[in-house]
C-alpha positions in Angstrom: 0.0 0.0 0.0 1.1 3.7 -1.2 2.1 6.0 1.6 -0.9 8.6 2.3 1.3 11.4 -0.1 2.3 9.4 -2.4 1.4 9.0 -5.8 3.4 5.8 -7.1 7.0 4.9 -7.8 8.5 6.7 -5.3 7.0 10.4 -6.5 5.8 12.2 -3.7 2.3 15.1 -4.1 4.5 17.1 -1.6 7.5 16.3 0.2 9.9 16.4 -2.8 8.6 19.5 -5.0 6.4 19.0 -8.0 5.5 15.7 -9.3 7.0 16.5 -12.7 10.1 17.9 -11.4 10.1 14.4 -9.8 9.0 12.6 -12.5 12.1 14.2 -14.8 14.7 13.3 -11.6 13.4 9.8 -11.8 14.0 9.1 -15.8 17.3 11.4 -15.2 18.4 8.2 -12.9 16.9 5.4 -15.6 19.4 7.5 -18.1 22.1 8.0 -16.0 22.2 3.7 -14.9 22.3 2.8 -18.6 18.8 1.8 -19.0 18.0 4.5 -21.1 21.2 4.6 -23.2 21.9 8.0 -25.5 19.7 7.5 -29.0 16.9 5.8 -27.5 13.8 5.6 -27.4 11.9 6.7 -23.9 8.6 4.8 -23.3 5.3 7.0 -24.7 3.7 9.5 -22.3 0.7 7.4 -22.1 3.5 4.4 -20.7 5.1 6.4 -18.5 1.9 8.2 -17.0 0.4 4.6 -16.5 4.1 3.7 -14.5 3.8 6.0 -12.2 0.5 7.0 -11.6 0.6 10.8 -12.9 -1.6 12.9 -15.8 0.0 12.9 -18.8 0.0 17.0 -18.2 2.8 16.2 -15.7 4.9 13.6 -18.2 4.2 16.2 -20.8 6.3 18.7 -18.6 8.8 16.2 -17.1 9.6 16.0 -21.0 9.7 19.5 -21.6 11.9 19.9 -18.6 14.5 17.0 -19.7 13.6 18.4 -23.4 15.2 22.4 -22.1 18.3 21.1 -20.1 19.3 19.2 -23.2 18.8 15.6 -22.3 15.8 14.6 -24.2 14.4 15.2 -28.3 11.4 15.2 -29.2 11.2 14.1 -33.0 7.6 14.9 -34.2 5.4 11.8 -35.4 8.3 9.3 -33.6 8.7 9.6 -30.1 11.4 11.1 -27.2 14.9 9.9 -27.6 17.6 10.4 -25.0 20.3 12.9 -26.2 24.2 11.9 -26.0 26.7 14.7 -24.3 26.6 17.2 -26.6 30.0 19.5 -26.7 28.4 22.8 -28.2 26.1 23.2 -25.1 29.0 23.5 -22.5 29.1 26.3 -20.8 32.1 27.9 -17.8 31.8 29.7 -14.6 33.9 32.0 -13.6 33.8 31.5 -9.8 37.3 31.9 -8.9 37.2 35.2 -9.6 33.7 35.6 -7.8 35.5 34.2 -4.7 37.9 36.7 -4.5 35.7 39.4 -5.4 33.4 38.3 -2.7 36.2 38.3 0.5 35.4 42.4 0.7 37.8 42.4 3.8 41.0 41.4 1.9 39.5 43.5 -1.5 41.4 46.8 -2.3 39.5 48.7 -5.5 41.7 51.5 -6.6 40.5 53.8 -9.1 43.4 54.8 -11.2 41.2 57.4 -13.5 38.1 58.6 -14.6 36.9 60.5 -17.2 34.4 62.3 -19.4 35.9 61.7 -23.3 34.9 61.8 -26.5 34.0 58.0 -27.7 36.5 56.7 -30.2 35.3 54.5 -32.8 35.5 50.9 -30.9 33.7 52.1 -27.7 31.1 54.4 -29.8 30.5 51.5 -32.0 29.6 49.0 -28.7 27.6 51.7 -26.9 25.9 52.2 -30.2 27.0 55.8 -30.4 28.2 58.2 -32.5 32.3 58.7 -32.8 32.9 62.3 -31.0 29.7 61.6 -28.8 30.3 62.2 -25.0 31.0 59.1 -22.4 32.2 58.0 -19.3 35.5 56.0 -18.6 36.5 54.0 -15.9 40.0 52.4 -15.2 40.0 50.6 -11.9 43.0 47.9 -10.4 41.7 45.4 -8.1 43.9 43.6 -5.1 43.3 40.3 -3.0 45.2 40.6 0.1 47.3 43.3 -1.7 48.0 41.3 -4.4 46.6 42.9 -7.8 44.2 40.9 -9.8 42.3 42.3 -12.2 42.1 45.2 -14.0 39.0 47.1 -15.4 38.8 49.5 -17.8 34.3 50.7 -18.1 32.9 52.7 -21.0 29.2 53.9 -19.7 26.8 56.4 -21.5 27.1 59.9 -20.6 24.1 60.2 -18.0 25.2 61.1 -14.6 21.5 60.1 -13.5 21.9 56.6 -15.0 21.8 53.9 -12.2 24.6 51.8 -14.1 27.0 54.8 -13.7 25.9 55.4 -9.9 26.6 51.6 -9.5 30.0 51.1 -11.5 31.2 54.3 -9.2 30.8 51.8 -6.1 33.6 49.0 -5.6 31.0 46.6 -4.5 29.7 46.4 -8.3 32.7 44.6 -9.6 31.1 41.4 -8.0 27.6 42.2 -8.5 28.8 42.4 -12.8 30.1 38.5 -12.8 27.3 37.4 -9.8 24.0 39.2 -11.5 23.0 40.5 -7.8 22.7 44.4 -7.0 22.1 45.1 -10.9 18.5 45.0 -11.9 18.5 47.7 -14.7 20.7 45.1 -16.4 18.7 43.3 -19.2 21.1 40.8 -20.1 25.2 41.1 -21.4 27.0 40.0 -23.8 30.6 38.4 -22.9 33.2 37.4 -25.0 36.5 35.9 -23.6 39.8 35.9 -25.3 44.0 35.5 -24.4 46.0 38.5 -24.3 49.3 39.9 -24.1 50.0 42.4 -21.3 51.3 45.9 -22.7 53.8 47.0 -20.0 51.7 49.2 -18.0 48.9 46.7 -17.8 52.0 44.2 -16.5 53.5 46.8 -14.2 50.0 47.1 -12.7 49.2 43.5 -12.3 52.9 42.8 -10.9 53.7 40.1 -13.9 55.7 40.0 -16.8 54.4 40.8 -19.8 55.3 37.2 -21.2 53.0 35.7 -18.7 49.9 34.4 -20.4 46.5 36.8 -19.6 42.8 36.6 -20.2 40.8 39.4 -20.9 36.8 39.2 -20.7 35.0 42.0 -23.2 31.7 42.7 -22.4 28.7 45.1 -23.3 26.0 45.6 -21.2 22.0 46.0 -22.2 19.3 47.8 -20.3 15.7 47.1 -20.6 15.2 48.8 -24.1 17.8 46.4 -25.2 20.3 49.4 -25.5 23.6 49.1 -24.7 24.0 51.0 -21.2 27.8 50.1 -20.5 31.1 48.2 -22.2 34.7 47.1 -21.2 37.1 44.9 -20.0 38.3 42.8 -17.2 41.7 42.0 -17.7 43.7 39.2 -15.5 46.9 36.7 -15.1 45.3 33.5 -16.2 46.2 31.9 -13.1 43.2 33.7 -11.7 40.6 31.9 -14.4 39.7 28.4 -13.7 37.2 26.9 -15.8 34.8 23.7 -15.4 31.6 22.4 -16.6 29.6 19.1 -16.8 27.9 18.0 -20.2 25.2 15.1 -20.2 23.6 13.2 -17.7 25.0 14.0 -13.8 23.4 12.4 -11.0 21.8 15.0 -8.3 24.4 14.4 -5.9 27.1 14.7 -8.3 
């Protein structure tokens, strides 16, 4: 006999979250032991609905779930087949850096200089200006227990009563830019990352040679009229980036 709450095969109606979010956990685990191997087939929705006890609404959105995080495919008029690891959809954290940028008591922000300029043709051309057109620069150096990190160099559009340029004038919004907190006039962002050489007074500042290798992380940010509010750099010794990801099917506990 089923417990009072629960429906069948081990999915709960309330202990565990919703029964599809359960539903997609359990078939994550029949993939995961082998039974469900990459390229094949998953039972029917009316199968799997008639397994464990649910509406085929919920298998419906157990699929959709497994369907958005790249582990199932629905092929129209054939059925769900499980997906194999696929490379493209890999993606990287940057939380090194985060860490460091988070330990506020051992953070130094120093800004070296700031600016109202005229926008030369690369920054015009990712704040979606004008060349000659007014704007804002930033150049800040960034130390971990007085060690220098990072170095940022901000191009923002010339409103003194934007929020962005209230924010970026506050050292605590280097870590809200790589965490997504403190930043809600931020849309979305566009990052591209890329291995650099150090001229010497980008080396000088970040106490390394200029022969060590160094990554730096371009980026343009949108507001909420999909305008371009604020673009840069972040510029660093690449012992500071550590990358890692997992592509395919990971266990929960993993």
């Amino acid at each position: 006999m089923l417990e009072k709450n629960t429906l069948a095969n081990g999915i709960k109606s309330s202990l565990k979250g919703p029964a599809y979010a359960q539903l997609a956990s359990l078939i994550k685990q029949k993939i995961s032991s082998g039974e469900y191997p990459p390229g094949s087939r998953i039972p029917s929705e009316s199968v799997i609905s008639r397994t464990y006890g649910v509406a085929i609404m919920t298998v419906r959105q157990a699929i959709r779930l497994l369907s958005e995080q790249g582990i199932l495919r629905r092929i129209h008029g054939s059925g769900t087949y499980v997906c194999g690891p696929d490379w493209t959809r890999a993606s990287f954290n940057m939380e090194g850096l985060l860490d460091l940028l988070n330990d506020r008591e051992s953070l130094d922000i120093r800004i070296l200089d700031a600016g109202i300029v005229e926008a030369r043709p690369k920054a015009a051309a990712a704040l979606g200006l004008a060349e000659g057109e007014m704007i804002i620069t930033l150049v800040r150096l960034v130390s971990h227990q007085e060690t220098p990190f990072l170095l940022n160099k901000a191009y923002l559009i010339f409103d003194p009563k934007s929020p962005i340029v209230e924010s970026e004038l506050e050292a605590s919004s280097l870590s809200g830019l790589f965490s997504g907190e403190g930043n809600s006039f931020i849309k979305k962002a566009l990052l591209k990352l890329e291995p650099c050489i150090l001229s010497p007074a980008e080396a000088e500042y970040l106490k390394t040679s200029e022969t060590d290798p160094a990554f730096k992380i371009r980026y343009t940010f949108y507001g909420y009229n999909d305008l371009p509010v604020g673009s840069g750099w972040f510029m660093t010794p690449m012992n500071y980036m550590s990358f890692s990801t997992k592509i395919g099917v990971w266990d929960d506990e993993d």
